[in-house]
N, C-alpha and C positions, 0 to 999 in steps of 0.2 A: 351449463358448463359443469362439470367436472372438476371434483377438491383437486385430482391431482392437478388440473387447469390451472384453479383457483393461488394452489403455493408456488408455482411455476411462474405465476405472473409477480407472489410478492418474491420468492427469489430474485429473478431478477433485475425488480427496482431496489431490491436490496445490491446484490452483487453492481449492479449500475452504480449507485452509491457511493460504494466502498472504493469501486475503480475511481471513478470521481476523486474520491478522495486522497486516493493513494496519489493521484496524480498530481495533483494541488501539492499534497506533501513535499510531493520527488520535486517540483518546478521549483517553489515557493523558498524564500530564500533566511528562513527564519528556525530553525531548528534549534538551534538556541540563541540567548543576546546576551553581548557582552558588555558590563560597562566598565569604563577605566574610566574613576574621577583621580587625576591627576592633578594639582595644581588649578583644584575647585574648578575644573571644565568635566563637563559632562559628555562623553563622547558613549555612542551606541554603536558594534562592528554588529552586523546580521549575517550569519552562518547560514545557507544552504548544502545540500546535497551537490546539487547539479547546475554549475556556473551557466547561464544564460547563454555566454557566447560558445558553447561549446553543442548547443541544441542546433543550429544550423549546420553547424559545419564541423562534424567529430575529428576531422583528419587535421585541425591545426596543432601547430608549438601548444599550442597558451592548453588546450587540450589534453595534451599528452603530458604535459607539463603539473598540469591539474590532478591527471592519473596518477601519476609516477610518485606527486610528492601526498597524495592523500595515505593516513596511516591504515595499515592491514584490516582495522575493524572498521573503519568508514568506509571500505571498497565492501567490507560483507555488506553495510548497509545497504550500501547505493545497489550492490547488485542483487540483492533481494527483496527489493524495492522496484527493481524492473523487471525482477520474473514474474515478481504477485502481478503487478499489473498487467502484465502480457497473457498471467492466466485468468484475467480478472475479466479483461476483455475475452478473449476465448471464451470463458466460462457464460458472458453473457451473449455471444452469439450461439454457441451449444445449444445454448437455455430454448431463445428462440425459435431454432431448429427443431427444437423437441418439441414446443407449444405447437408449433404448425402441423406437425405430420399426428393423423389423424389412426393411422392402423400399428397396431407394433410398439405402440410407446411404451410398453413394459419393460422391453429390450433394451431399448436405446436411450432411457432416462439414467440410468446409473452412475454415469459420469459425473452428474453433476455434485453430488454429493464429495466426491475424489476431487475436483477440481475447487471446491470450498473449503476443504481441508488441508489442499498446496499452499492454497493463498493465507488461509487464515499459519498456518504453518510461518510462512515465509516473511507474513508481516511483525508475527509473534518476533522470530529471531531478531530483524532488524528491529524491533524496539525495545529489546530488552538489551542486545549487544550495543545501543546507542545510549541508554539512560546509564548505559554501567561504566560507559567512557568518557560523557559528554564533558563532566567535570576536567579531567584531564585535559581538555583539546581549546580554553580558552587560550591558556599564552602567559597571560601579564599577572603579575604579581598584586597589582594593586589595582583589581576589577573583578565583581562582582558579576556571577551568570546566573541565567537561568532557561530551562527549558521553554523555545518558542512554540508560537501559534502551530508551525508545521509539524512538530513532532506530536504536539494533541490531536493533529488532523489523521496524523499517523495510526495514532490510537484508536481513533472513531473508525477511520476505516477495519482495522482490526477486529473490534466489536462484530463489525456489520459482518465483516467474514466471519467470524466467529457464530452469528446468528444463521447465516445462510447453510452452516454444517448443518445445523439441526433442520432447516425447511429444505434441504437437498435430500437427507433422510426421511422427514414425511414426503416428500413429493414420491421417493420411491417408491417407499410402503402405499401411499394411496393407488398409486400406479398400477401398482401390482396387484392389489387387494379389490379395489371399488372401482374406477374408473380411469 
């Protein structure tokens, strides 16, 4: 097999990964945690992106409702959180597309490179525009937040886009160069 083979394959399990992850992020209902000890009860609210009941059926009230009242930087989030993933997937059927076809790969490998740098792009913004507001978006006065499990997952997939720019770049240079 062939290096360019070789990064094509860890691509891939990378970009695999990272969608993974972004996706877990985007579902996962934990972005940050709020606690309000009031009157020495301890009470935990858990923040998501993306309300549960709104993943079957986008056309409800509760829905639209969830749209309408989420503030301008939590819709950048949410919607740059669903493009990465949609290029994230994309990016790893591309991928495969390219591992298979056997004549020409020098041509048709370039993409991949551009489509790790959408995603790492697009995970970048929503998690920088989310840590620089999250504080703001608890509520209560007397409760203490902090950055959930989801928003790290966020991070990690970020990473792993961020890793895949650089083997989207060797895959091309091998491509073109050796094999």
């Amino acid at each position: 097999m062939c290096l360019s083979g070789l990064t094509q394959i860890v691509y891939g399990l990378l970009m695999a990964g990272s969608a993974i992850l972004t996706a877990i992020a985007l579902f996962t209902p934990s972005w940050n945690t709020i606690e309000n000890n009031v009157k020495n009860l301890n009470h935990q609210d858990w923040n998501g992106l993306m309300p549960w009941s709104c993943i079957g059926n986008s056309g409800g009230s509760t829905c639209q409702d969830w749209w309408a009242n989420l503030p301008g930087w939590m819709r950048c989030v949410v919607v740059c959180m669903i493009i990465s993933l949609i290029v994230q997937i994309f990016a790893c059927i591309y991928n495969l597309l390219t591992c298979l076809a056997c004549c020409c790969k020098k041509y048709i490998i370039h993409p991949l490179t551009l489509f790790a740098v959408i995603s790492t792009i697009l995970l970048l913004i929503a998690v920088i525009v989310y840590a620089a507001n999250w504080s703001s978006y608890n509520g209560a006065e007397n409760s203490g937040s902090a950055l959930g499990y989801s928003f790290w997952l966020a991070v990690g997939a970020l990473i792993l886009s961020a890793a895949d720019v650089i083997l989207g770049a060797l895959a091309v240079f091998l491509g073109e160069h050796c094999c």
